[in-house]
Structure formats: C-alpha cells, structure tokens
C-alpha positions in Angstrom: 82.0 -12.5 40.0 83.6 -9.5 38.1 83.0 -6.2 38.6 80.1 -5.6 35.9 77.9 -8.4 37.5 78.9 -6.7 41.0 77.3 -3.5 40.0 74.3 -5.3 38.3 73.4 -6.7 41.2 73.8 -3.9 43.1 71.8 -1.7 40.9 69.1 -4.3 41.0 68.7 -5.0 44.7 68.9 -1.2 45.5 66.5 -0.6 42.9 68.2 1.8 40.9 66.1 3.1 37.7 67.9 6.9 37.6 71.7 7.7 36.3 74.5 6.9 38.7 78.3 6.9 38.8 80.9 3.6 39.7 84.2 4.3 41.4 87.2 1.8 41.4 88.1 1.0 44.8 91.7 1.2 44.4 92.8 4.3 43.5 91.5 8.0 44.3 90.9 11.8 42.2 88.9 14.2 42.3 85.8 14.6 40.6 82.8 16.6 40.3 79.9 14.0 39.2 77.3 15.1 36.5 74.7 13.4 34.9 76.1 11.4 31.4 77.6 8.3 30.4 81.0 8.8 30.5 84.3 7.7 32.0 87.1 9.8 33.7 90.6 10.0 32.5 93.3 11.8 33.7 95.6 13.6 30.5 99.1 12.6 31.9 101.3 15.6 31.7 105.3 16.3 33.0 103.2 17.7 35.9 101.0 14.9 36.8 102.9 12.1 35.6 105.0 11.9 39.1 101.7 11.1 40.7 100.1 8.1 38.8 102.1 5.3 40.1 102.6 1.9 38.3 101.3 3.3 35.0 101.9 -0.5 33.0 99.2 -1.5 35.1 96.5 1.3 34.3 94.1 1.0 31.8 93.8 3.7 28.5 91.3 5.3 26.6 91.2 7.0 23.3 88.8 9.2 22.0 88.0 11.0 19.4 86.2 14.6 19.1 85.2 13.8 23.0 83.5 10.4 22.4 85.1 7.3 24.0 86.6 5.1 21.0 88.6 2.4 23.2 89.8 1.6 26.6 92.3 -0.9 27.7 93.7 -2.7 30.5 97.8 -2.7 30.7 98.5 -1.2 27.3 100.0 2.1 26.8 97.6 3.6 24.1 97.6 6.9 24.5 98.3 10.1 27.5 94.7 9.1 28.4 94.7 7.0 31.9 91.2 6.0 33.0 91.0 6.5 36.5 88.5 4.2 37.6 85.1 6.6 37.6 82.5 5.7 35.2 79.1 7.2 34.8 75.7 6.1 33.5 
C-alpha cells in the first residue's frame, strides 16, 4: 500500500468524519495545527538551509498568491520544501 490508501484506511476504521492533519514519519518541525486544507512548507533561507539535510530528496511546492499550484518529489522547483504535514 502507499501512503494515501494508508491514511484512507485509517480514517475509515477510526471513523473520522471531522478535519484532521497527516505527518510524515521521517522527518520533524514545528507546527501549530489549525483547521484547513493545506500543506506545510518550510521557505529555505541562508539561515535554515544548514538544517534541511539531503534537500535532492525533498519534495517542492509552488504556490501562487498562498494557494498550492504544484508539489513534487526530488525536483528542485522552488525555496519551498514541503515538510511532510498536510491538513484536511
């Protein structure tokens, strides 16, 4: 199974009608969760870069005006690293 059917089925056993939020298990930030369909990203800066490790491998997101336009898996799109959190 991937990960979408993993939380399908996990919403659906559970019961879940209301909003809820996925993590990625391997990696960590921090994050104050609000109600929304959304996904986190991290803008890299000079700052922060030295702490996102093995950035070929990360996935990407643009947006536009605050609304998610693309993400995607090992392709340097854009200073926009999704960090694994996704909300719904």
């Amino acid at each position: 199974r991937n990960a979408t059917e993993t939380v399908r089925c996990t919403l659906e056993s559970l019961d879940v009608t209301g909003p809820f939020f996925v993590k990625d298990c391997d990696g960590a930030f921090k994050h104050t969760i609000r109600a929304g369909n959304y996904v986190v990203a991290l803008k890299l800066t000079s700052e922060n870069r030295k702490h996102v490790y093995d950035l070929p491998r990360m996935s990407f997101v643009e947006e536009s005006d605050g609304i998610l336009t693309n993400i995607c898996e090992k392709h340097v799109m854009s200073d926009l690293v999704c960090t694994g959190g996704y909300s719904f």
